[in-house]
C-alpha positions in Angstrom: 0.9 9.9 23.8 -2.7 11.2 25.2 -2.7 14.6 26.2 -5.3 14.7 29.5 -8.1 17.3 28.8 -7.6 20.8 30.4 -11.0 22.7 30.6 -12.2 25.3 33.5 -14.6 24.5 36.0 -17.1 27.6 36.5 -19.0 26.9 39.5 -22.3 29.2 38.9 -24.2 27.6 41.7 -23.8 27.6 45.2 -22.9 24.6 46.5 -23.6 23.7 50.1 -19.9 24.0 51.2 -20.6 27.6 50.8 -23.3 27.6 53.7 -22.2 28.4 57.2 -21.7 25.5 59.4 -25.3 23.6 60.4 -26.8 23.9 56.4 -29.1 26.9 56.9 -28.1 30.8 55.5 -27.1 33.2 57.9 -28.2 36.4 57.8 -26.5 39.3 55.8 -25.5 42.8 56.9 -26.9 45.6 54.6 -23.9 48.3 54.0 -26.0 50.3 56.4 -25.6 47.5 59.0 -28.9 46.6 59.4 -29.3 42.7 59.2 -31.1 40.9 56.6 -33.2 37.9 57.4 -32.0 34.7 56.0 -33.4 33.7 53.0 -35.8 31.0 52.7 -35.5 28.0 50.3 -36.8 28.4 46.9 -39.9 26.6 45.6 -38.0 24.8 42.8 -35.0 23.8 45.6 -37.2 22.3 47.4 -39.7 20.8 44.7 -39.0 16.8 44.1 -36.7 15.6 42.1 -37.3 13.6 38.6 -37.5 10.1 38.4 -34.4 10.0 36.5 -32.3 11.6 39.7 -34.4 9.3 41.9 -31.7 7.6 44.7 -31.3 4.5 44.2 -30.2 1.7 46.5 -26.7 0.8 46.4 -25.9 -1.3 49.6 -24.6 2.7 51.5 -27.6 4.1 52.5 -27.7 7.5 52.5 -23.8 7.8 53.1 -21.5 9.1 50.6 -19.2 6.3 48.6 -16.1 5.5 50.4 -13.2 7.2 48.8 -14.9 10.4 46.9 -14.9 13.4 47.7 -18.0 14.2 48.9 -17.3 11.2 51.7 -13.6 13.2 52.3 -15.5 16.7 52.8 -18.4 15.3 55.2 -15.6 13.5 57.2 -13.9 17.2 57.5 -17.4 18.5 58.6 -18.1 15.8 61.2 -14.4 16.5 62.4 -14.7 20.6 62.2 -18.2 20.7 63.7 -18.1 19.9 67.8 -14.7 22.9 67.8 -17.3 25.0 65.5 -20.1 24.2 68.3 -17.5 24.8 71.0 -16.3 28.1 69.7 -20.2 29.3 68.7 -21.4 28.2 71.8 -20.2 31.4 74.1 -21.0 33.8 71.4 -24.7 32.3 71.1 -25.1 32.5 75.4 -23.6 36.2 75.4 -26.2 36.8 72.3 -29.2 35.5 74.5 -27.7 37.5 77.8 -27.7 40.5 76.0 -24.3 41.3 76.0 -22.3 42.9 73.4 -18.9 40.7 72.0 -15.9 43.0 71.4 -14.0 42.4 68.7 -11.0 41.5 70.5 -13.3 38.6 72.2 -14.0 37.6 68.6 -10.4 37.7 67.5 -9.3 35.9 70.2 -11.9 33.0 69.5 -10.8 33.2 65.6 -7.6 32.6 67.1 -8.2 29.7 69.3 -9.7 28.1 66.0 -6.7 26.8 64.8 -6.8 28.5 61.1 -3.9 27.6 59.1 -2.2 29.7 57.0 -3.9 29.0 53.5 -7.2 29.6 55.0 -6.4 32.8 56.3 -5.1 33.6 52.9 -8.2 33.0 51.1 -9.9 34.8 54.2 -8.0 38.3 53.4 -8.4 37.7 49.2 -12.1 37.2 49.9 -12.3 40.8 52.2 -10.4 42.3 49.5 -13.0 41.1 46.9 -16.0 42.4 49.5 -14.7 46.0 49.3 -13.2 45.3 52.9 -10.4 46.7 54.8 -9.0 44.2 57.2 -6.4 44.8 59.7 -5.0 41.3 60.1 -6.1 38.0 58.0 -8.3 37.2 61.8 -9.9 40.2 61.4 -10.5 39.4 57.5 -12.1 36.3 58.7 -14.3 38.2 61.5 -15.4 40.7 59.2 -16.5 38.4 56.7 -18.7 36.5 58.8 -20.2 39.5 60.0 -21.3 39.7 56.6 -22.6 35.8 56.5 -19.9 35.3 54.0 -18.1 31.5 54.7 -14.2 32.5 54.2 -13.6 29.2 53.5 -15.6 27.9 51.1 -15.5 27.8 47.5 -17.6 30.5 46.2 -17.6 31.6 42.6 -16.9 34.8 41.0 -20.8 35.8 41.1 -20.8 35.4 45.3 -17.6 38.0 45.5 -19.6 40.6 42.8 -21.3 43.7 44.3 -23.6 45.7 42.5 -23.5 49.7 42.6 -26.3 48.9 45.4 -23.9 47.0 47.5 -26.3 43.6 46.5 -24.5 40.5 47.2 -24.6 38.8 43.7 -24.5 35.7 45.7 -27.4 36.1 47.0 -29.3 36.5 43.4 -28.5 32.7 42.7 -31.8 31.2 42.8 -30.5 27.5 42.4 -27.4 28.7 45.1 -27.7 26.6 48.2 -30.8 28.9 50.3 -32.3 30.2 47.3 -32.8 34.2 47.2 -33.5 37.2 44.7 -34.3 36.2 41.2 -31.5 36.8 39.4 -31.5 39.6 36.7 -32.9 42.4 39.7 -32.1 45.5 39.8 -30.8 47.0 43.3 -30.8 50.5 44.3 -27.5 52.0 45.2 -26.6 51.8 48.5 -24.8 54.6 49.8 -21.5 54.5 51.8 -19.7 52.0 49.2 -18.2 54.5 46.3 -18.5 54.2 42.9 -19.1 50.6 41.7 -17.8 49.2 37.9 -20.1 46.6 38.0 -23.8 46.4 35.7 -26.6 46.5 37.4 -27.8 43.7 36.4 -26.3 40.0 36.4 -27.5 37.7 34.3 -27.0 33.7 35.1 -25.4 31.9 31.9 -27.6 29.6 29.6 -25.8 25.7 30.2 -27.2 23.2 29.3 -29.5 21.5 31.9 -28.7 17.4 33.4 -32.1 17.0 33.9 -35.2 16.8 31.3 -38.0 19.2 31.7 -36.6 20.9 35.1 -35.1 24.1 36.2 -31.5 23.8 36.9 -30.1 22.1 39.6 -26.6 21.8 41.8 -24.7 18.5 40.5 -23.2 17.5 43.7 -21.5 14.0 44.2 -24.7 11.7 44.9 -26.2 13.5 41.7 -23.8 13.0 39.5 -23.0 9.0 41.2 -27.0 8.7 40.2 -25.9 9.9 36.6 -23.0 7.4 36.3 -25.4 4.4 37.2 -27.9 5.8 35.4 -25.8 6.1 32.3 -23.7 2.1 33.2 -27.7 0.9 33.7 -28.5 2.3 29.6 -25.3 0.8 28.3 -25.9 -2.4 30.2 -30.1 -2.3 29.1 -28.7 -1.6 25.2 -26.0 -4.8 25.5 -28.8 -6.7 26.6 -30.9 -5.7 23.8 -27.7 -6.2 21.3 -27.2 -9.3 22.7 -30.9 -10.7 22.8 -31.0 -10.0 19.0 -27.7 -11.4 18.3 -29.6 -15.0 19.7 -32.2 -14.1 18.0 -30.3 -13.9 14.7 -28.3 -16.5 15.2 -31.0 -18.7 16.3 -32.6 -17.4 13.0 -29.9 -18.0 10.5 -27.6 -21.0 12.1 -29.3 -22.7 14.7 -32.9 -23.4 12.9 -30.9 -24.4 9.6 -28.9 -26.7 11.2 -31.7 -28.4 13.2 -33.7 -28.9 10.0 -30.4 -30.4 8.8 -29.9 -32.7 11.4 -33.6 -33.7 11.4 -33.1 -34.7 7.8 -29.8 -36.8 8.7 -31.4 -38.4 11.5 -34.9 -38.7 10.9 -35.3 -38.6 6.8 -32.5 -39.7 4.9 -32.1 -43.3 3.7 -29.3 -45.7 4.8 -26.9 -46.2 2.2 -24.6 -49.4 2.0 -21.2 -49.3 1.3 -19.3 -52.2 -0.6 -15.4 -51.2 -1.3 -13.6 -52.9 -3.6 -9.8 -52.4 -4.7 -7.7 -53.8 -7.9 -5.0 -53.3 -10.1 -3.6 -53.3 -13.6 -0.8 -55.0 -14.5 1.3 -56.4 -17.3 2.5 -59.2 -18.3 5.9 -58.1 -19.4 8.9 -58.6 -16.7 11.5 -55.9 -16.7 14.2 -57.2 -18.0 17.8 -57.9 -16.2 19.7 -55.3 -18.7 17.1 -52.4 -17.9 18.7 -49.9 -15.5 18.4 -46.6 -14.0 14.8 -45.2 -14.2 13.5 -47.2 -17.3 14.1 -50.0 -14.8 12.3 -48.7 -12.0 9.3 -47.3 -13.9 9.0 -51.0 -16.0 8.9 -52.8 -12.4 6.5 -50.1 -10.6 3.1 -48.4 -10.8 3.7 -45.7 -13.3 3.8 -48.5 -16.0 0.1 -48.2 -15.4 -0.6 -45.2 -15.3 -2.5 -44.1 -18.4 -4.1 -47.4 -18.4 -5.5 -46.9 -14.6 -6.6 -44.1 -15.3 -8.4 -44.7 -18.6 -10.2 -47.2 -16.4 -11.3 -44.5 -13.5 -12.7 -42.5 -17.0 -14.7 -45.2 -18.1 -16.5 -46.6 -15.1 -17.0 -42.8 -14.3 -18.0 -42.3 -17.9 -22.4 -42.3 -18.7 -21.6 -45.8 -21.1 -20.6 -47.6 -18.1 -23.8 -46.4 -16.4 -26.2 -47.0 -19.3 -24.9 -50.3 -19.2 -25.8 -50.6 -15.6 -29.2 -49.8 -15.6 -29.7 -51.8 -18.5 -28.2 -54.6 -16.9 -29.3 -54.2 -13.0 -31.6 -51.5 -13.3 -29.7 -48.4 -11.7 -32.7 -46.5 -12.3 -35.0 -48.4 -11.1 -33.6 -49.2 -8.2 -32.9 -45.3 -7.1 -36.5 -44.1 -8.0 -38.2 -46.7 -5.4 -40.4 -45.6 -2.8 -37.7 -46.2 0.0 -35.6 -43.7 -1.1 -36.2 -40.5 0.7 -37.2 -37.5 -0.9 -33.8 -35.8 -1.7 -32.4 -39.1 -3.1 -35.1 -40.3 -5.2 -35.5 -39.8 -8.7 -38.3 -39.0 -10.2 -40.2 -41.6 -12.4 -39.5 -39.4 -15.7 -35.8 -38.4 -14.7 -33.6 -37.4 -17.4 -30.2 -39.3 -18.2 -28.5 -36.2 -17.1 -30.5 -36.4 -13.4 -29.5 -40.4 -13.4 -25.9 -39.7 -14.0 -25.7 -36.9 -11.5 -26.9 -39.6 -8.7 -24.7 -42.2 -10.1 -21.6 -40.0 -9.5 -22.8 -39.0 -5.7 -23.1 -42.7 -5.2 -19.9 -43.9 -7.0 -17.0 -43.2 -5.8 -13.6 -44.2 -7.6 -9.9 -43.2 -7.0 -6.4 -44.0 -8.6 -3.4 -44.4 -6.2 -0.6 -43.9 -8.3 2.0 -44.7 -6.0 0.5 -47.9 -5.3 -1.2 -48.8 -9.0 -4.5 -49.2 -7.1 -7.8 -48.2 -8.0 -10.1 -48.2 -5.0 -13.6 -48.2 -5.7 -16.6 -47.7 -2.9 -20.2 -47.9 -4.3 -23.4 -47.2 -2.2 -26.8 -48.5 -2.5 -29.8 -48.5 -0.5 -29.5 -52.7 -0.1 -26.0 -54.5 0.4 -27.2 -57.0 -1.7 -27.3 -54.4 -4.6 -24.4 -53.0 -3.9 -22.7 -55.8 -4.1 -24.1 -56.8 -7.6 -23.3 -53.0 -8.8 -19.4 -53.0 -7.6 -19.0 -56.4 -9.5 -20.6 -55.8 -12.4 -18.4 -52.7 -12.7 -15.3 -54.6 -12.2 -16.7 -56.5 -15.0 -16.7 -54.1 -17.5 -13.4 -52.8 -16.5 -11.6 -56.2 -16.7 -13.2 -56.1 -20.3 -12.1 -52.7 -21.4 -8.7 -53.5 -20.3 -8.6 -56.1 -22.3 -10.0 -54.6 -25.1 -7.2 -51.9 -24.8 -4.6 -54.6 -24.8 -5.9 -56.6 -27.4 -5.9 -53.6 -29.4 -2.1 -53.0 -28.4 -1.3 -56.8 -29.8 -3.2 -56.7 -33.0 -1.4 -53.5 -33.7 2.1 -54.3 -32.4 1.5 -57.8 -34.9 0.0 -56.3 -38.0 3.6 -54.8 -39.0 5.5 -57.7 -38.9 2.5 -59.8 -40.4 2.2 -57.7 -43.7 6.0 -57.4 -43.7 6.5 -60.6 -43.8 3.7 -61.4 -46.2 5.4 -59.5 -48.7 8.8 -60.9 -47.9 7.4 -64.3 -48.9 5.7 -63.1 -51.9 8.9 -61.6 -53.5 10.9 -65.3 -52.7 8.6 -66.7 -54.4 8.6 -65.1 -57.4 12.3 -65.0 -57.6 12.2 -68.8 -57.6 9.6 -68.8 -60.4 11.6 -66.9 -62.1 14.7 -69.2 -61.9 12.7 -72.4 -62.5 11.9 -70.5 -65.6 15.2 -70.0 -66.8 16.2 -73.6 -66.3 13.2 -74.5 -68.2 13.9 -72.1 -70.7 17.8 -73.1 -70.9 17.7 -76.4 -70.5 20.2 -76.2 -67.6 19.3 -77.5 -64.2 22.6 -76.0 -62.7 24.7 -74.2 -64.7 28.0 -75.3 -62.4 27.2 -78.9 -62.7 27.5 -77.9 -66.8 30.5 -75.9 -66.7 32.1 -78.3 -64.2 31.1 -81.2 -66.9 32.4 -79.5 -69.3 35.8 -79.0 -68.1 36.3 -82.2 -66.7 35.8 -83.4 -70.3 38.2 -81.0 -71.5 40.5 -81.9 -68.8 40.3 -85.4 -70.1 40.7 -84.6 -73.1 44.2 -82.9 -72.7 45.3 -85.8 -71.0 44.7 -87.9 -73.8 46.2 -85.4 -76.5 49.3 -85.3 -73.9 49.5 -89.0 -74.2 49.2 -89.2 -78.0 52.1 -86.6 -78.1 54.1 -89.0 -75.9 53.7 -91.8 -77.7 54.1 -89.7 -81.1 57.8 -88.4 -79.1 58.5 -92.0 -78.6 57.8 -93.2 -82.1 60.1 -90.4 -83.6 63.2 -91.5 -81.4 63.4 -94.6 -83.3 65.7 -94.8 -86.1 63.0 -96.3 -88.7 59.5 -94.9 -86.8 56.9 -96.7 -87.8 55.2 -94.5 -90.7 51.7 -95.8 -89.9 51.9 -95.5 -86.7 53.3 -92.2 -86.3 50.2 -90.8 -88.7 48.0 -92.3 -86.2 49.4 -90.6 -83.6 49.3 -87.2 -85.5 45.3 -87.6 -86.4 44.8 -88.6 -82.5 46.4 -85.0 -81.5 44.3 -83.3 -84.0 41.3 -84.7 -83.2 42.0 -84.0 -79.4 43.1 -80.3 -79.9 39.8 -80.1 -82.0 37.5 -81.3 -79.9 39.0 -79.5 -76.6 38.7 -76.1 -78.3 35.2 -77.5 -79.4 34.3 -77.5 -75.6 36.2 -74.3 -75.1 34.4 -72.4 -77.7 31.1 -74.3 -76.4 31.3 -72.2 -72.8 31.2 -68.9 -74.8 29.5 -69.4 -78.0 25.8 -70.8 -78.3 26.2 -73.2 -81.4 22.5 -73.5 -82.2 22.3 -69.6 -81.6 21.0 -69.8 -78.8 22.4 -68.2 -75.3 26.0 -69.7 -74.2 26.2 -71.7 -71.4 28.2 -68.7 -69.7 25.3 -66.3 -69.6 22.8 -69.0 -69.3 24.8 -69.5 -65.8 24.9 -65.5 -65.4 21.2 -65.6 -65.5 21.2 -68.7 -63.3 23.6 -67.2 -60.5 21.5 -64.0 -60.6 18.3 -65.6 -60.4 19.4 -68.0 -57.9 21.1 -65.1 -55.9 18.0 -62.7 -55.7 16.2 -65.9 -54.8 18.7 -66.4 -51.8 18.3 -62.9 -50.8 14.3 -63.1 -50.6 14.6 -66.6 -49.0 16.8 -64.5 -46.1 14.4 -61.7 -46.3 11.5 -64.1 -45.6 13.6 -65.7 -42.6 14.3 -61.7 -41.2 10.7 -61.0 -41.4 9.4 -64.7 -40.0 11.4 -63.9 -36.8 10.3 -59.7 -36.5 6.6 -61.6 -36.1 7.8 -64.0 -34.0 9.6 -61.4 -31.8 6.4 -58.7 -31.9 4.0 -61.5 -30.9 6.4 -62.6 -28.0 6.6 -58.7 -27.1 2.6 -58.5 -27.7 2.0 -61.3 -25.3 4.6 -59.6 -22.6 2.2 -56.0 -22.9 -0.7 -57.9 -22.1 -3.5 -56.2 -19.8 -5.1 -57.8 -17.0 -6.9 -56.9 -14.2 -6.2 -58.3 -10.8 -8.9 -57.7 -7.8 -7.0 -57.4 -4.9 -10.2 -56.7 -2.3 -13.3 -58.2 -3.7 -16.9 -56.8 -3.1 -18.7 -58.5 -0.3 -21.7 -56.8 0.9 -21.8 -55.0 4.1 -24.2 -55.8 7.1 -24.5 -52.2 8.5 -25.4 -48.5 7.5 -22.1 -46.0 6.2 -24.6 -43.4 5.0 -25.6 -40.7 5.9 -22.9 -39.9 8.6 -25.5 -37.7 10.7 -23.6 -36.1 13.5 -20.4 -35.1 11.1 -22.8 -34.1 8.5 -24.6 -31.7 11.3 -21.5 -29.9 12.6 -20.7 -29.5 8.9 -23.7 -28.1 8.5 -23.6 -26.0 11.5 -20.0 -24.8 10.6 -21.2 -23.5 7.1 -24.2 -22.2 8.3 -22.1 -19.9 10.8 -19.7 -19.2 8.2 -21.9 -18.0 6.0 -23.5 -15.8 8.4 -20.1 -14.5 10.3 -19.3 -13.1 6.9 -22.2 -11.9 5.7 -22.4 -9.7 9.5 -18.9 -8.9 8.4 -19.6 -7.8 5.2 -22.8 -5.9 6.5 -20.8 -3.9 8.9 -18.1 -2.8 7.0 -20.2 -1.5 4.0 -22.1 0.4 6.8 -19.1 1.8 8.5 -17.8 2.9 4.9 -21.3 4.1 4.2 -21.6 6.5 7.3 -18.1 7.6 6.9 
């Protein structure tokens, strides 16, 4: 909530609504009766006014502005002054007859005025003030202007003041509206008025003064309308000035930078051609039916790629892919012509470090990974170059892919390769080792033996059970055969002989050597471990089968989906976007710098 300012308004001048009627001071009555002449302007009220307070055409003239109060109070005037006339006018002819006015004749005009009721107040307060002693507020008002006093009009404290002399203090204000004494004088007492508490002397009050190098003056309306433009004319000179600097400043700082900038763009800087060119790595691996879920979806899309795509980006990006360049196509060479303007060229005794920092403003590479594509745009001063650069890049990274996949095979192979290397070592000593044995043993297969040798056995048995027949049947005769019968007898011997013969043979080596049982113990086992290394061999033939047919499925290979063609027309420089941008940092860059510069002064003088 604002609280409106209250201040008092001391009014130590006379103002010209204090004046009688027609703008010239009437003459005041001495306490003795004896009329004063009027008092004559003063020198300084009527000395010129400064320049500053000079009027000024404003499309009025010299009428007061519609609506103020000055305007209001000379519309009152113009409407008071033909009754003021009226009434004055048979007081003036009796004054030139000779006559003497009663003052029942001057009641009774004071009357026919048409006072109202607030102005005869003010009328009777002002007597009071003078010392008078009115009989009726008409009478106030008669006896006041006997005294040249206005009743009406709004006099200050010093106008109402009487010294011990009876001097109208009024009358001591030099800048008051008709001039007068010089304020400070000292009046002799006049007699008849009783003892005054008043000094004798009344000093005017030291305020401070509108106008430069002048004596103090009345601020009516026009004055103080004058001030207003006055002051509206200063504020409107110092935005002018503000704003003039502000152009200059900004013509300074933004608009000078940017035309340089676009002159460069335009005028200086070299076409560049543009040849784009897009590919993609893939594998050779399909994913397979019984991969599901996200393995599925990662096998089938982009992101199988991804570290290899990327490695890629590194590498043409990387200062080995541009050496190779310029020692291939002459990157160098071809960016330190004399065609190239002077912010693009490099120098003939560049450093690699200058060379590569050109090569990556004129190379420009990006991965897509929800795609797999790598696009690639790379700019040259002929199309024809261009061209050759974009391919031979493509070129080098269809060779480091497959670098990077060979890699991947060679090391995916070598496991199963040395496995199975030593797989086929270890079967093949295990069948030295059992061709050793049988050489050793004499035994090609030790079943086939032991098979041999109990069919012989078995045959033998049948024999001996045939000898025991017969021997049965030649003892169920009456009178065997005696011959015969012994026969028979040494025929089982011999049998039963020789079978345990082969029986003992399986068990017991008869030369001291190793029995045909461990000499098949030693066969089985040898043959066995040789079995087991022949299956080990087989396991590790089809682990390198399997890795090579997985090493061919996780081959790299590039595939150039947009090839390079070289363009016909200009990309680079793009002048007009390049000069907004230009203009846009440029007034960045001064907005908050101003910014910055304002608030450290506001902190600064706070």
């Amino acid at each position: 909530m604002t609280t409106p300012p209250k201040a008092r308004k001391y009014r130590i001048r006379r103002s010209a609504s204090s004046l009688p009627q027609g703008g010239a001071a009437q003459p005041i009555a001495d306490p003795a009766g004896a009329p004063q002449p009027a008092q004559q302007p003063s020198a300084n009220a009527a000395a010129p006014q400064p320049e500053i307070f000079a009027p000024t055409e404003d499309g009025f003239g010299n009428q007061s502005f519609p609506g103020s109060a000055a305007h209001a109070r000379a519309q009152a005037q113009s409407q008071a002054q033909p009754q003021t006339q009226a009434q004055a006018q048979p007081q003036a002819q009796a004054a030139q007859d000779g006559m003497e006015i009663s003052p029942e004749q001057e009641l009774a005009a004071i009357r026919q005025e048409g006072l109202t009721g607030r102005q005869l107040r003010m009328a009777r307060r002002a007597a009071q003030k003078q010392g008078l002693s009115p009989a009726s507020d008409f009478d106030a008002v008669r006896l006041l202007r006997k005294r040249g006093i206005d009743p009406f009009g709004r006099s200050n404290m010093l106008e109402l003041i009487q010294t011990e002399s009876g001097f109208d203090a009024s009358n001591a204000g030099g800048a008051g509206g008709g001039g007068g004494a010089p304020l400070g004088r000292i009046a002799a007492p006049a007699p008849g008025n009783g003892p005054q508490n008043l000094p004798a002397t009344v000093r005017q009050p030291q305020l401070p003064s509108t106008q430069v190098g002048a004596p103090p003056m009345p601020m009516d309306e026009a004055s103080r309308a004058m001030e207003i433009m006055r002051v509206q004319r200063d504020i409107a000179s110092r935005r002018r000035k503000r704003l003039a600097l502000l152009g200059v400043r900004l013509l300074f700082f933004v608009l000078l930078p940017t035309l340089i900038v676009g002159y460069y763009f335009f005028a200086v800087a070299t076409p560049m051609y543009a040849t784009n060119s897009e590919f993609i790595i893939q594998k050779a691996e399909a994913p397979s039916p019984s991969t599901g879920g996200l393995g599925g979806l990662m096998a089938g899309g982009g992101f199988a790629t991804v570290q290899e795509s990327i490695t890629v980006q590194s590498y043409l990006t990387s200062r080995e892919a541009l050496l190779r360049l310029d020692d291939e196509l002459g990157f160098r060479a071809h960016f330190s012509g004399p065609d190239m303007d002077p912010l693009t060229r490099l120098a003939p005794d560049a450093t690699d470090e200058e060379v590569y920092k050109t090569y990556l403003r004129h190379l420009t590479i990006g991965y897509d990974p929800t795609e797999g594509l790598v696009r690639m745009e790379v700019q040259a001063a002929d199309p024809m170059v261009s061209q050759g650069f974009s391919e031979a890049l493509i070129q080098y990274a269809e060779e480091r892919v497959d670098q990077m996949s060979q890699r991947l095979r060679e090391d995916q192979m070598a496991g199963a390769r040395e496995g199975y290397d030593e797989a086929e070592q270890r079967m093949r000593e295990a069948q030295d080792r059992v061709l050793e044995l049988q050489e050793r043993r004499g035994v090609l297969s030790a079943d086939a033996e032991v098979s041999t040798v109990f069919q012989q056995i078995s045959n033998f048995e049948m024999q001996a059970q045939e000898e025991r027949l017969r021997l049965s049947e030649l003892n169920s005769n009456a009178r065997p055969n005696a011959t015969r019968v012994e026969v028979a007898e040494r025929n089982i011997a011999r049998l039963d002989a020789l079978i345990e013969q082969l029986r003992s043979g399986l068990v017991e080596s008869e030369t001291g050597g190793a029995s045909l049982a461990r000499v098949q113990s030693e066969l089985i086992i040898a043959e066995s471990d040789l079995q087991t290394r022949q299956d080990m061999l087989g396991q590790a033939l089809q682990q390198m089968e399997t890795s090579r047919v997985e090493a061919n499925r996780q081959t790299l290979y590039l595939s150039t989906g947009v090839f390079p063609v070289a363009p016909d027309e200009a990309a680079y420089p793009r002048s007009l976007e390049n000069t907004l941008l230009a203009f846009l940092v440029f007034a960045g860059i001064y907005l908050m710098v101003s910014m910055t510069a304002s608030i450290l002064k506001e902190q600064v003088s706070a």
